[in-house]
N, CA, C and O atoms as a GROMACS GRO file, in nm:
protein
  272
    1UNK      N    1  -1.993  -0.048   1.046
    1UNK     CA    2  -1.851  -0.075   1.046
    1UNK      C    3  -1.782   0.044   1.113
    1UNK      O    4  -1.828   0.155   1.084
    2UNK      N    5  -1.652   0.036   1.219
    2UNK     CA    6  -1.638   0.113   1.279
    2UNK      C    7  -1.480   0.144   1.198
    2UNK      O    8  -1.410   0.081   1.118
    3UNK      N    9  -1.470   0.281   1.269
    3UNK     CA   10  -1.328   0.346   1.166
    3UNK      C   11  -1.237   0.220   1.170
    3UNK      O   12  -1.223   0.134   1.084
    4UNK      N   13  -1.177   0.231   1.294
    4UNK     CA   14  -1.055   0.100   1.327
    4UNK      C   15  -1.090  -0.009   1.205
    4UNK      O   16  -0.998  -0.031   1.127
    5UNK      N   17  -1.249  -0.097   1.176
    5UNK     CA   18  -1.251  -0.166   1.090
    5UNK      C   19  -1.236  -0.124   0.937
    5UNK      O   20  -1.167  -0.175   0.849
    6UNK      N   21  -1.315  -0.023   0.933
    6UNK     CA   22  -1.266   0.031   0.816
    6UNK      C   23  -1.118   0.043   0.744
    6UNK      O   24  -1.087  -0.017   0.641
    7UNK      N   25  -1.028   0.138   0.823
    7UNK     CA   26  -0.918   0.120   0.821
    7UNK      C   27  -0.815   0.007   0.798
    7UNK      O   28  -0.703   0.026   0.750
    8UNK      N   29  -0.867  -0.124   0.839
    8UNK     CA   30  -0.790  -0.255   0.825
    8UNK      C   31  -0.799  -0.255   0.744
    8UNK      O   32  -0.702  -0.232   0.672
    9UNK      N   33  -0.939  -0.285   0.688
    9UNK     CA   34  -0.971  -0.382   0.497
    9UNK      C   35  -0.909  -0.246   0.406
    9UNK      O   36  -0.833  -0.273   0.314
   10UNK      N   37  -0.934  -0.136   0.425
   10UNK     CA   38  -0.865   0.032   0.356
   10UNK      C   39  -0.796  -0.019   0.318
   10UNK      O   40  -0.801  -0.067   0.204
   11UNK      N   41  -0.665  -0.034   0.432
   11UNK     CA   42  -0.492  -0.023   0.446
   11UNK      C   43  -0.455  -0.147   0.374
   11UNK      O   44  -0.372  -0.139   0.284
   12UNK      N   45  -0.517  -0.277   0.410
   12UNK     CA   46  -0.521  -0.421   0.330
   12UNK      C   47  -0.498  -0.366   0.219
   12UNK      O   48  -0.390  -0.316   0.185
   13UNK      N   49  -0.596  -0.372   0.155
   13UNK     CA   50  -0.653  -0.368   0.001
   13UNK      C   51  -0.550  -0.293  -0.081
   13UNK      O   52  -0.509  -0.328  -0.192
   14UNK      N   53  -0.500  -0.150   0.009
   14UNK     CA   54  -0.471  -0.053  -0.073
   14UNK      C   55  -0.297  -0.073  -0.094
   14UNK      O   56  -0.230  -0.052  -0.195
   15UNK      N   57  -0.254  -0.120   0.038
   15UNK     CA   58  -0.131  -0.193   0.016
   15UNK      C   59  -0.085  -0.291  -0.090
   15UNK      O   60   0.018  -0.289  -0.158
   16UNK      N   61  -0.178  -0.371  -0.090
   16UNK     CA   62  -0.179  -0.491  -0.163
   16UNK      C   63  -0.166  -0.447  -0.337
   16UNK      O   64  -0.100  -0.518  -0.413
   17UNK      N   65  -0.235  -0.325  -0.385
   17UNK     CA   66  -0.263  -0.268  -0.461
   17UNK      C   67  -0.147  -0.204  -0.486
   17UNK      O   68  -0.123  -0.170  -0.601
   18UNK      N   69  -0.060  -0.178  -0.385
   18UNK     CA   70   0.004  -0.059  -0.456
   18UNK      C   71   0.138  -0.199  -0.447
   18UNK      O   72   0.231  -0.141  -0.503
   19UNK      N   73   0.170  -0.280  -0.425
   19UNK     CA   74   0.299  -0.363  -0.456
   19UNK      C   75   0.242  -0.392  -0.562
   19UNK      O   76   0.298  -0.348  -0.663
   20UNK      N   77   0.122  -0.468  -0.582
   20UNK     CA   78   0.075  -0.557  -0.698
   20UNK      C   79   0.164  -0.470  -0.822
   20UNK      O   80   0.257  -0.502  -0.896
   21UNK      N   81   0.081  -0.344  -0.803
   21UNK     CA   82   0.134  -0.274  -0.905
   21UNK      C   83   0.270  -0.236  -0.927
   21UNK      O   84   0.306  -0.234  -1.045
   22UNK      N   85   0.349  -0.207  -0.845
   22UNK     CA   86   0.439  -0.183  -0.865
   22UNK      C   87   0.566  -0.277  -0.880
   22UNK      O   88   0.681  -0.242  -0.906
   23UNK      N   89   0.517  -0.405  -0.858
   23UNK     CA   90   0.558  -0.508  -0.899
   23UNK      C   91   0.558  -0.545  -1.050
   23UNK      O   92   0.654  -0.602  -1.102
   24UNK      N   93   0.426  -0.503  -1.130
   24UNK     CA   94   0.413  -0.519  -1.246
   24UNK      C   95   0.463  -0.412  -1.351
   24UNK      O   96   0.444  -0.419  -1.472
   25UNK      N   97   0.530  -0.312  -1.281
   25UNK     CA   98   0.571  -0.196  -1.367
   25UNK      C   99   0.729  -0.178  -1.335
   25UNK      O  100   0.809  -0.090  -1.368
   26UNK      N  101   0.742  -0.292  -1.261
   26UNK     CA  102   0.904  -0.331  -1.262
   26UNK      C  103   0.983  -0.441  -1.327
   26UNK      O  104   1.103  -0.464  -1.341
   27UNK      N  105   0.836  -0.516  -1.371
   27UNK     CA  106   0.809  -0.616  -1.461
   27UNK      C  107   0.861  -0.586  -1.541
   27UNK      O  108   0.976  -0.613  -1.573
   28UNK      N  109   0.748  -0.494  -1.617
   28UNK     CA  110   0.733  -0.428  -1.748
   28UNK      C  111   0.860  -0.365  -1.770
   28UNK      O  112   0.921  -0.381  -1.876
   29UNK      N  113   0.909  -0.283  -1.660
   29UNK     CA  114   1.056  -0.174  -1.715
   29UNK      C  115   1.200  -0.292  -1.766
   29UNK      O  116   1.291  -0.267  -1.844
   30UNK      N  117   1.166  -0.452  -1.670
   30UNK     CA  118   1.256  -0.531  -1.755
   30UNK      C  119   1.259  -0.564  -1.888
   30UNK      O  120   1.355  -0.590  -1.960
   31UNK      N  121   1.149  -0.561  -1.908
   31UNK     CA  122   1.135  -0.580  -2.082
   31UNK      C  123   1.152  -0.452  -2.148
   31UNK      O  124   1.240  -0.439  -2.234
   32UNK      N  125   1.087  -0.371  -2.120
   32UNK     CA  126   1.076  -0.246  -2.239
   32UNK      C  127   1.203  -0.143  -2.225
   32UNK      O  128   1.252  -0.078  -2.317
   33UNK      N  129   1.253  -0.145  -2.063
   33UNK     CA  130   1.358  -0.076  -2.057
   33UNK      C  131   1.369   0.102  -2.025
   33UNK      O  132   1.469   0.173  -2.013
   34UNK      N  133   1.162   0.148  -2.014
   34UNK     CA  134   1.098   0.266  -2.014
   34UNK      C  135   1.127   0.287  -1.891
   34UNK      O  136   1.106   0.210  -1.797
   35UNK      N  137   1.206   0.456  -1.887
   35UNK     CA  138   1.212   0.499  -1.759
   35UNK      C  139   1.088   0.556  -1.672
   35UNK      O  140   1.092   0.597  -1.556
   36UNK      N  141   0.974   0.548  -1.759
   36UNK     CA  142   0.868   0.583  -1.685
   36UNK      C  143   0.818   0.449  -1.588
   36UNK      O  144   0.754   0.456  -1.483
   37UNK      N  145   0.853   0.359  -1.637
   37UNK     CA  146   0.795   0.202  -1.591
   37UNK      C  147   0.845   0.265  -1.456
   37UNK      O  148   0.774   0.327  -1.377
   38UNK      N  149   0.994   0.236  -1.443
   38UNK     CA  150   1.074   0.243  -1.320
   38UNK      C  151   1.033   0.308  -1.218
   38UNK      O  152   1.015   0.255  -1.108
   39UNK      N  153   1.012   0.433  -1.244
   39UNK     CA  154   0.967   0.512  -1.189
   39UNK      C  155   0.865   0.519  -1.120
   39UNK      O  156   0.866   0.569  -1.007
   40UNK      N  157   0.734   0.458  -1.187
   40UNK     CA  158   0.582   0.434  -1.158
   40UNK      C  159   0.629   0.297  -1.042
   40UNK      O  160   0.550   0.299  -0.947
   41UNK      N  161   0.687   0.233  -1.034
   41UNK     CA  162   0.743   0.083  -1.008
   41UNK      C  163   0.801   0.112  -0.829
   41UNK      O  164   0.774   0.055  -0.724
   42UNK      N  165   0.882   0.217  -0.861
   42UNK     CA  166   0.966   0.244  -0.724
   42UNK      C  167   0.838   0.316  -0.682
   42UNK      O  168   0.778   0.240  -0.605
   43UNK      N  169   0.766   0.437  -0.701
   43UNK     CA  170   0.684   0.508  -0.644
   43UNK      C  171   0.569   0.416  -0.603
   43UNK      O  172   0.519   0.448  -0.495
   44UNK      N  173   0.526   0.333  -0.650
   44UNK     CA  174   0.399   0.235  -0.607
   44UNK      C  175   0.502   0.182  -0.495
   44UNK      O  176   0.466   0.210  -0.381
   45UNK      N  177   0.604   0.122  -0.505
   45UNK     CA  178   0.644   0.005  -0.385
   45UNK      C  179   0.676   0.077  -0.253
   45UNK      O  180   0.689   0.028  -0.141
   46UNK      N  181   0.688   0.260  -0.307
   46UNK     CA  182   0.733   0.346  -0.178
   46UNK      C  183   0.616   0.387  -0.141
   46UNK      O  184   0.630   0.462  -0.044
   47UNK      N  185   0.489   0.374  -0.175
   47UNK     CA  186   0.357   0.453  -0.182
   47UNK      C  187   0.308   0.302  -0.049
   47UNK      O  188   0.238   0.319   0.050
   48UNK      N  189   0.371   0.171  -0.091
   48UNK     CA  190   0.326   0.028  -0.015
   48UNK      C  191   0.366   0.038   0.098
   48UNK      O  192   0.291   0.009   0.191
   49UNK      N  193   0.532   0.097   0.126
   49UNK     CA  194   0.567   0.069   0.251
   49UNK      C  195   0.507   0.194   0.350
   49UNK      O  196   0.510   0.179   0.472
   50UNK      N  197   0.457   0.309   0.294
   50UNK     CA  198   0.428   0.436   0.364
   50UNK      C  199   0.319   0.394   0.411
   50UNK      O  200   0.302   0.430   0.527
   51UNK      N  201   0.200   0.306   0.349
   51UNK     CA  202   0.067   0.261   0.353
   51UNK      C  203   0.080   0.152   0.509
   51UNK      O  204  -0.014   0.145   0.588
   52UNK      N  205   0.156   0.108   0.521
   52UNK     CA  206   0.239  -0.043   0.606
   52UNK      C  207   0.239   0.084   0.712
   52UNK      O  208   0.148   0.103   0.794
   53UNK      N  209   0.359   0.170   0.697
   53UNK     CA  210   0.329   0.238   0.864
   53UNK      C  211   0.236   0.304   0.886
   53UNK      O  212   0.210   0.331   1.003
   54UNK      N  213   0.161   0.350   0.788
   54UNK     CA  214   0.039   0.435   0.846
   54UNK      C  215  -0.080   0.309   0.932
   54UNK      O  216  -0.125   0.328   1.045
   55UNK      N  217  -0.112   0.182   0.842
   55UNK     CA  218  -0.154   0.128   0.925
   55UNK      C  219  -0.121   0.083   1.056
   55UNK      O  220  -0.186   0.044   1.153
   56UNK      N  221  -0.005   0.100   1.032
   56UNK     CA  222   0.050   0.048   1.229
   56UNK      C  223   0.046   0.136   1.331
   56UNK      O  224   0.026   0.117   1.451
   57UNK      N  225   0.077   0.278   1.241
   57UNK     CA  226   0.026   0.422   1.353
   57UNK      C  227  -0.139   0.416   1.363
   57UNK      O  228  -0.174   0.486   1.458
   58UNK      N  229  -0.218   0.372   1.316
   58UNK     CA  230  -0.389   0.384   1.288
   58UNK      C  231  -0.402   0.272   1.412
   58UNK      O  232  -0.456   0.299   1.518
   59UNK      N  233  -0.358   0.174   1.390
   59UNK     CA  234  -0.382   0.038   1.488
   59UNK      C  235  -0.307   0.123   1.586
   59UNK      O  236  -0.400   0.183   1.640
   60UNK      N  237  -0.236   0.151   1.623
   60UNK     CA  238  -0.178   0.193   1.786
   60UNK      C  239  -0.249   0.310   1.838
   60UNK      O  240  -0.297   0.318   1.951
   61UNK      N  241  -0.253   0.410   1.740
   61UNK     CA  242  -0.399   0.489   1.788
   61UNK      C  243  -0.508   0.458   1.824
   61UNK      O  244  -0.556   0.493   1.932
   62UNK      N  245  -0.564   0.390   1.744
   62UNK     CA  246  -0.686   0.306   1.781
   62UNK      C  247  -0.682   0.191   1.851
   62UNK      O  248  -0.757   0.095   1.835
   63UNK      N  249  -0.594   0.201   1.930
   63UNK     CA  250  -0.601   0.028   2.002
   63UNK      C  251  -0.683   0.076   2.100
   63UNK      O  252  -0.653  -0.012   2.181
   64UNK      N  253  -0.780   0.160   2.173
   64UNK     CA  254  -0.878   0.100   2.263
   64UNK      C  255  -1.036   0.112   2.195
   64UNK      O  256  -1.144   0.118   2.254
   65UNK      N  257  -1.005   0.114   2.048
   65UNK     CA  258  -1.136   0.153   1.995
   65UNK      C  259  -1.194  -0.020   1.962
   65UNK      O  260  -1.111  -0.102   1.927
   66UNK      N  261  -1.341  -0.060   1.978
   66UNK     CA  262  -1.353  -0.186   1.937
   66UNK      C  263  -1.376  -0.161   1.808
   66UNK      O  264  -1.373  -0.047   1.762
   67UNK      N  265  -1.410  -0.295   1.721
   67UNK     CA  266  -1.424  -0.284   1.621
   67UNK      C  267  -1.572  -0.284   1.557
   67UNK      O  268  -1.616  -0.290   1.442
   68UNK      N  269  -1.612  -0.276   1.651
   68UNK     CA  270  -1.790  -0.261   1.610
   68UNK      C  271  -1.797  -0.074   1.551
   68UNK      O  272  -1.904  -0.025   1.514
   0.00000   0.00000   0.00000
């Protein structure tokens, strides 16, 4: 597996991971009302979008690399 591929399923996964979560701890801060929820909640969804441009700087760097 070559970096460029690596990097896709990485950036996928880890994105996906960090809304999931921070989706669910924004959940949670509606019910319980814990300022730690919030907190954990905004930082995962800001941790998602930073993850989003790094993959797009990785893909434009690597655009003449194949994926083998």
């Amino acid at each position: 597996m070559s970096l460029k591929a690596f990097h896709i399923v990485f950036v996928i996964a880890s994105t996906l991971l960090a809304f999931g979560f921070g989706g669910w701890m924004l959940l949670d801060y509606r019910d319980e009302q814990a300022g730690w929820q919030l907190a954990l909640g905004v930082s995962s969804l800001a941790s998602g979008v930073g993850l989003l441009a790094y993959g797009r700087y990785v893909l434009k760097k690597l655009k003449n690399v194949s994926y083998l």
